[in-house]
TORDRENTI-233712 format. One record per atom (N, C-alpha, C): residue number from 0; residue in three letters; x, y, z. Coordinates in steps of 0.2 Angstrom, whole numbers, plus 2048, in hexadecimal, padded with zeros to 3 digits. Example, Ala and Ser with C-alpha at 12.3 -4.5 7.8 and 13.67 -1.06 7.14 Angstrom:
pos = 0; code = ALA; u = 842; v = 7E4; w = 827
pos = 0; code = ALA; u = 83E; v = 7EA; w = 827
pos = 0; code = ALA; u = 842; v = 7F0; w = 827
pos = 1; code = SER; u = 840; v = 7F5; w = 823
pos = 1; code = SER; u = 844; v = 7FB; w = 824
pos = 1; code = SER; u = 840; v = 800; w = 827
END
This chain:
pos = 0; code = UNK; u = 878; v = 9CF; w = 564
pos = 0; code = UNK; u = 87E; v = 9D2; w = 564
pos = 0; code = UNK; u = 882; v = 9CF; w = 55E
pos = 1; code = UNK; u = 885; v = 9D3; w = 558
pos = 1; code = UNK; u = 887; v = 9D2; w = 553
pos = 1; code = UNK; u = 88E; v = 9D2; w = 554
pos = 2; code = UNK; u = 892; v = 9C9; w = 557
pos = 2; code = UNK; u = 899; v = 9C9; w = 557
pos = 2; code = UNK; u = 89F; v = 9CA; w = 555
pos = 3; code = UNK; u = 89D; v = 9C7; w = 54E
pos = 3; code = UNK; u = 89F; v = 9C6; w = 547
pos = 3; code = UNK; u = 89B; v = 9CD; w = 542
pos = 4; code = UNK; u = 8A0; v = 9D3; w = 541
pos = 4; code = UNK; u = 89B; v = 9D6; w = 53B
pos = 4; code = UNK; u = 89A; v = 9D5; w = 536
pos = 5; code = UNK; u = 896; v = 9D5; w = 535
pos = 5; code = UNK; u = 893; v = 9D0; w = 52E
pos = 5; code = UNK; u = 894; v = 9C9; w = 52B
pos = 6; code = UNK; u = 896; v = 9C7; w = 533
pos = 6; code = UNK; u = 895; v = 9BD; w = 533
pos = 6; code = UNK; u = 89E; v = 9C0; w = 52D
pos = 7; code = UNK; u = 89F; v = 9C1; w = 52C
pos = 7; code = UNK; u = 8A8; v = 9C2; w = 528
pos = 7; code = UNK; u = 8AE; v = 9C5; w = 52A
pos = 8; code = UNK; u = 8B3; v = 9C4; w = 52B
pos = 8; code = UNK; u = 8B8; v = 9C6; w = 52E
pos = 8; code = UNK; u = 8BE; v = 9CB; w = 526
pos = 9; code = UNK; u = 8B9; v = 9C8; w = 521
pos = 9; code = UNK; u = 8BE; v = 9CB; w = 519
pos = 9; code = UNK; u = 8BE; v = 9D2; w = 51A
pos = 10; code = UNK; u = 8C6; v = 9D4; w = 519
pos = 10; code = UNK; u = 8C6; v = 9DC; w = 51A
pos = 10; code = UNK; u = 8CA; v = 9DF; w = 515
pos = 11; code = UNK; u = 8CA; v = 9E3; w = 510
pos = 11; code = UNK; u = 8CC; v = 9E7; w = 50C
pos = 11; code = UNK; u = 8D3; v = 9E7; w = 50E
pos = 12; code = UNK; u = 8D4; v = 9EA; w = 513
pos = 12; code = UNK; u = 8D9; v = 9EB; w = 515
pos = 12; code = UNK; u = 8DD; v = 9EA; w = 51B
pos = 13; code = UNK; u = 8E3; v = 9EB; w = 51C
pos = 13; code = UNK; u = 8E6; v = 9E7; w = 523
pos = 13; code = UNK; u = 8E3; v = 9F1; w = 526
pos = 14; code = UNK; u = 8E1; v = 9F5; w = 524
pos = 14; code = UNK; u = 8DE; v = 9FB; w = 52C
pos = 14; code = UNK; u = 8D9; v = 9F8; w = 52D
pos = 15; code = UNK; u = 8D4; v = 9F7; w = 528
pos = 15; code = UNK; u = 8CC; v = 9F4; w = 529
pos = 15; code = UNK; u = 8CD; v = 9EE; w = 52E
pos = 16; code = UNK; u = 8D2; v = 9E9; w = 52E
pos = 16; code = UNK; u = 8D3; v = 9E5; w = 533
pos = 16; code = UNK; u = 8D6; v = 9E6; w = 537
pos = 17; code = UNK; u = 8DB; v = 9E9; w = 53A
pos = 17; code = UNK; u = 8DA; v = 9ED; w = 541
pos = 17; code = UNK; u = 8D4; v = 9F0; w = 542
pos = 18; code = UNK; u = 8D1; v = 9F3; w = 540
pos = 18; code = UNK; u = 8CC; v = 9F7; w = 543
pos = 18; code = UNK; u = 8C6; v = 9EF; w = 546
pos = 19; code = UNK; u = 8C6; v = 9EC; w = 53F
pos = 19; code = UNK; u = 8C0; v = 9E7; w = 541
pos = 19; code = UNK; u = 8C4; v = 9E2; w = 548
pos = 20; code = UNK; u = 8C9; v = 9DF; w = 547
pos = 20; code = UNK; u = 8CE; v = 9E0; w = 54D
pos = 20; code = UNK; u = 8CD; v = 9E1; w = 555
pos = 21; code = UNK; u = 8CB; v = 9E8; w = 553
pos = 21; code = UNK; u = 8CC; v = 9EA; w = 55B
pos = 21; code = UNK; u = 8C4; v = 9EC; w = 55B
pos = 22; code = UNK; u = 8BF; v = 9EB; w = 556
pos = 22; code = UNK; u = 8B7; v = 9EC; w = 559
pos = 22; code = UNK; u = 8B6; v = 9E4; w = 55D
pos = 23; code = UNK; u = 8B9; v = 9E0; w = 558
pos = 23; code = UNK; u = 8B9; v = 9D8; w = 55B
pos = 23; code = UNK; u = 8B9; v = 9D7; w = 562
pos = 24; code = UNK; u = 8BF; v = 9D9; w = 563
pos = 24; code = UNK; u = 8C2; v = 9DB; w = 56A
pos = 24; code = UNK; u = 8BD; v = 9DD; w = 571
pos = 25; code = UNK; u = 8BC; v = 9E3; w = 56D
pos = 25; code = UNK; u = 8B7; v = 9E9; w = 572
pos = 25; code = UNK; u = 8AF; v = 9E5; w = 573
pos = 26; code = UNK; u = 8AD; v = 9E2; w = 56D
pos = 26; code = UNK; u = 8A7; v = 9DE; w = 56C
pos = 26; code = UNK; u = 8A8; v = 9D6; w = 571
pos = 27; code = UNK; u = 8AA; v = 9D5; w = 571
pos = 27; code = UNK; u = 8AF; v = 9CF; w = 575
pos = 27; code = UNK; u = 8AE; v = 9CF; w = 57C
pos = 28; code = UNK; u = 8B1; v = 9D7; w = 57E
pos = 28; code = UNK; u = 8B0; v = 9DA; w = 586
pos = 28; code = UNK; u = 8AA; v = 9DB; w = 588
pos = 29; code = UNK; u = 8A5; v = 9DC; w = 583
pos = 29; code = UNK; u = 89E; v = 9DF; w = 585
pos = 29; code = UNK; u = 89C; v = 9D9; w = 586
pos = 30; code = UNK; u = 89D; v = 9D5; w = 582
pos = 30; code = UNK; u = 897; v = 9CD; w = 582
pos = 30; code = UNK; u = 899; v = 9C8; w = 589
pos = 31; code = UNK; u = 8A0; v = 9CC; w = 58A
pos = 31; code = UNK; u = 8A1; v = 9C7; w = 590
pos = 31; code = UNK; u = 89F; v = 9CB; w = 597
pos = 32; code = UNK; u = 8A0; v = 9D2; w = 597
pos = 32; code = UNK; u = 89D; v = 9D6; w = 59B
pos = 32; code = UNK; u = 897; v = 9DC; w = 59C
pos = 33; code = UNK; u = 891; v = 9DA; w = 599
pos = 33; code = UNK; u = 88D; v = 9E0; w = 596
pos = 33; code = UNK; u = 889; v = 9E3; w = 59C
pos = 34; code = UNK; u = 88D; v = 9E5; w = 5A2
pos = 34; code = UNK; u = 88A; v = 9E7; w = 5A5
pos = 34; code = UNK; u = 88E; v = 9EE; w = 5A5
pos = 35; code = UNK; u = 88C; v = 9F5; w = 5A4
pos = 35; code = UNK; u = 88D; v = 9FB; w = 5A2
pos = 35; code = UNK; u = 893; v = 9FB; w = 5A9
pos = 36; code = UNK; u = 88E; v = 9FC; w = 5AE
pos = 36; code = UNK; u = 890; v = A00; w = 5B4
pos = 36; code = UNK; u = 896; v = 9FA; w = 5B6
pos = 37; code = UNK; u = 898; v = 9F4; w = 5B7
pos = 37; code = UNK; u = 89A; v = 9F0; w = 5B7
pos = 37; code = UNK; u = 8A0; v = 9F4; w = 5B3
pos = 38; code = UNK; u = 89F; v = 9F3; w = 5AC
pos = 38; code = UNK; u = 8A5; v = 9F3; w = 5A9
pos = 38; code = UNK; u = 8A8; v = 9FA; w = 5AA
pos = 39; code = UNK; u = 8A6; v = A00; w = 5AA
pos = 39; code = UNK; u = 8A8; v = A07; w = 5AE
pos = 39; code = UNK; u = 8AD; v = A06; w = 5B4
pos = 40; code = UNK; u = 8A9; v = A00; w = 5B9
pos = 40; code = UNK; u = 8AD; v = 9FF; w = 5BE
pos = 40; code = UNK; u = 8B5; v = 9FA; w = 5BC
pos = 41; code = UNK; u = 8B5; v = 9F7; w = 5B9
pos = 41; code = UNK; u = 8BB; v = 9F2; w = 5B7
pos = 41; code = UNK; u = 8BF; v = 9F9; w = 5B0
pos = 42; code = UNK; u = 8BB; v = 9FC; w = 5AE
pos = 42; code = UNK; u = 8C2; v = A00; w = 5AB
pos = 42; code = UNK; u = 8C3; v = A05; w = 5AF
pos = 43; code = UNK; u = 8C2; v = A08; w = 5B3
pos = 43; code = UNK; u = 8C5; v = A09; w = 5B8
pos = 43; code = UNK; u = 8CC; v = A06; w = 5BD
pos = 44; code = UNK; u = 8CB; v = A01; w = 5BB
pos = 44; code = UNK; u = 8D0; v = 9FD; w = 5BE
pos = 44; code = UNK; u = 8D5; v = 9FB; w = 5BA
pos = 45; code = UNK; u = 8D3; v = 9F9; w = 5B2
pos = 45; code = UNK; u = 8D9; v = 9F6; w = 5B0
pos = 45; code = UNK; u = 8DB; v = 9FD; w = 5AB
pos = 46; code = UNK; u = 8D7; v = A03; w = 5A9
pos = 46; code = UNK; u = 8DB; v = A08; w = 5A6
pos = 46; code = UNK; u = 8E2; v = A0A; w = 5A7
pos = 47; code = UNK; u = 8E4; v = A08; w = 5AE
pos = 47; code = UNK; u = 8E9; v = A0D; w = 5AF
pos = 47; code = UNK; u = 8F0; v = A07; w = 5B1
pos = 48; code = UNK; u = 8EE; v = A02; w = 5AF
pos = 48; code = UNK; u = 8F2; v = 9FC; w = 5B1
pos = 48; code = UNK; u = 8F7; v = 9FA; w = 5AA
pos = 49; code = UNK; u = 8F8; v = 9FB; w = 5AB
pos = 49; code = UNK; u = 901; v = 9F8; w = 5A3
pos = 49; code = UNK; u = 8FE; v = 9F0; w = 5A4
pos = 50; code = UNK; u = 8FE; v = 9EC; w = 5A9
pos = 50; code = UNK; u = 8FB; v = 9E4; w = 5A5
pos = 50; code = UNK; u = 8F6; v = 9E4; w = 5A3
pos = 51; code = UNK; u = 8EF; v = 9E6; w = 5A3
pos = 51; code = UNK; u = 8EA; v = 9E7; w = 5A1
pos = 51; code = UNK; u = 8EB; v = 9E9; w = 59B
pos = 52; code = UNK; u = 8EF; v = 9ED; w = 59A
pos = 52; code = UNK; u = 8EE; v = 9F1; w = 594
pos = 52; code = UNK; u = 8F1; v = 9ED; w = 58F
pos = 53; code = UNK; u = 8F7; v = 9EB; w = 592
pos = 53; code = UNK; u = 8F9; v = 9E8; w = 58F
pos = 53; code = UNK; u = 8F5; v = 9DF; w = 58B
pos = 54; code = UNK; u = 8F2; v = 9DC; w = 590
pos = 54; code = UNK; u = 8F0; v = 9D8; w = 58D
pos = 54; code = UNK; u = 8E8; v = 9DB; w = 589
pos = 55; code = UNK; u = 8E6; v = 9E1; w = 589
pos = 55; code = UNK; u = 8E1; v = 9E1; w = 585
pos = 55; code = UNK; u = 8E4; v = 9E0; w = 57E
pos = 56; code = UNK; u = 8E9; v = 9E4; w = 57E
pos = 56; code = UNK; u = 8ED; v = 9E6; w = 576
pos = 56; code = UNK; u = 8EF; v = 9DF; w = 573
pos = 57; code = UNK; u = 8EF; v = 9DA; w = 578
pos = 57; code = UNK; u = 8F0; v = 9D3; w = 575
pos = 57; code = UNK; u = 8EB; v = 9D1; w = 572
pos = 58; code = UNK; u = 8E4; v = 9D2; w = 575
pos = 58; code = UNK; u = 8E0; v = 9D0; w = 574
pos = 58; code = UNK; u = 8DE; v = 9D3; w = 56E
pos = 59; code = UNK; u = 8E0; v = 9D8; w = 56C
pos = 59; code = UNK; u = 8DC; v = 9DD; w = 564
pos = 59; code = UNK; u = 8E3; v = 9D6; w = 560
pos = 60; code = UNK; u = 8E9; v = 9D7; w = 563
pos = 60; code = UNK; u = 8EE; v = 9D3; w = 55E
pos = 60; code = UNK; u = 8EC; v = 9CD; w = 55C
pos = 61; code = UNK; u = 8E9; v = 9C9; w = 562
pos = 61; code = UNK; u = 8E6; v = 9C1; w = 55E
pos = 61; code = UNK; u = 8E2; v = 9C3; w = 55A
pos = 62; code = UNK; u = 8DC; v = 9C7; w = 55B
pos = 62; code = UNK; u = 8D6; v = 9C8; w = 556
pos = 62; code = UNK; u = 8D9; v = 9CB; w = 54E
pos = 63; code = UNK; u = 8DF; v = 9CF; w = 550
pos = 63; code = UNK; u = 8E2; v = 9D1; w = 548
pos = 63; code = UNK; u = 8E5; v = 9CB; w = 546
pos = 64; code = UNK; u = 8E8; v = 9C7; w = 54A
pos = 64; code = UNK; u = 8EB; v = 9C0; w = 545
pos = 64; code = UNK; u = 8E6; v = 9BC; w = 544
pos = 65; code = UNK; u = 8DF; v = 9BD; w = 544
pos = 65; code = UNK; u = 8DB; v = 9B7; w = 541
pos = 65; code = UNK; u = 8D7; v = 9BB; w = 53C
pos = 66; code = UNK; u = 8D6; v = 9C2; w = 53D
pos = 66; code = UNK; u = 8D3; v = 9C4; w = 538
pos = 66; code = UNK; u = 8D8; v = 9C6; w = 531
pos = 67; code = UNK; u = 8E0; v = 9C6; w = 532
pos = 67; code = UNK; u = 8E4; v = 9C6; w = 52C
pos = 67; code = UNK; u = 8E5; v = 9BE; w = 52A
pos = 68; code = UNK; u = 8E4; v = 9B9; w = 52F
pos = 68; code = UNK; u = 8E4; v = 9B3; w = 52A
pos = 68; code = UNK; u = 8DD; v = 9B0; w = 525
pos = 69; code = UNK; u = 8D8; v = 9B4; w = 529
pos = 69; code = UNK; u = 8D3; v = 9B5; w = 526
pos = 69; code = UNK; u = 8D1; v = 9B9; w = 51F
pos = 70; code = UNK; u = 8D8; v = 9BD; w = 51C
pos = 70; code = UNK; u = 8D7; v = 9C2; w = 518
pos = 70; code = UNK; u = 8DF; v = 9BF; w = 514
pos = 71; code = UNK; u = 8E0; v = 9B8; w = 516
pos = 71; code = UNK; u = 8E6; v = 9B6; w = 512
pos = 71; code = UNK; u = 8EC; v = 9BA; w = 512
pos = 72; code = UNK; u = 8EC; v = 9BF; w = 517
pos = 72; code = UNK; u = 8F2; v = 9C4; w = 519
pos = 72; code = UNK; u = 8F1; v = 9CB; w = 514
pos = 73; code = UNK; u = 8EC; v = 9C8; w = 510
pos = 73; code = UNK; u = 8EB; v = 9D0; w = 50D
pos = 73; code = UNK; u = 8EF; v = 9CE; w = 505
pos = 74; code = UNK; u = 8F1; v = 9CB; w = 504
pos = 74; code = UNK; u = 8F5; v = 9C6; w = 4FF
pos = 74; code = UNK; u = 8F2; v = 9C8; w = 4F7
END
């Protein structure tokens, strides 16, 4: 499983890092629970929850602030 794409976090653009951002994230979630049916079961549980959701979205935000200091802010 390819955690890092392309071993580089450099992105053209501050979209291209959200986007890379929130695959980090979703990649992140697989590798710590790669059980399919497993995981179907747990987002059924935290889809419909405001803290859950909430800290996912924390979780794309830390990945976006390490992939803009990684891209020098895009400067």
């Amino acid at each position: 499983m390819e955690l890092v794409p392309n071993n580089s976090l450099k992105c053209a653009t501050p979209e291209e890092g959200r986007q890379l951002a929130i695959n980090l994230a979703l990649q992140t979630a697989f590798a710590i629970q790669p059980d399919g049916q497993v995981e179907h079961i747990i987002r059924d549980a935290y889809a419909n929850n405001p803290d859950s959701i909430i800290a996912a979205s924390h979780v794309v935000a830390t990945e976006f602030a390490t992939v803009a200091a990684a891209n020098n802010y895009w400067r």
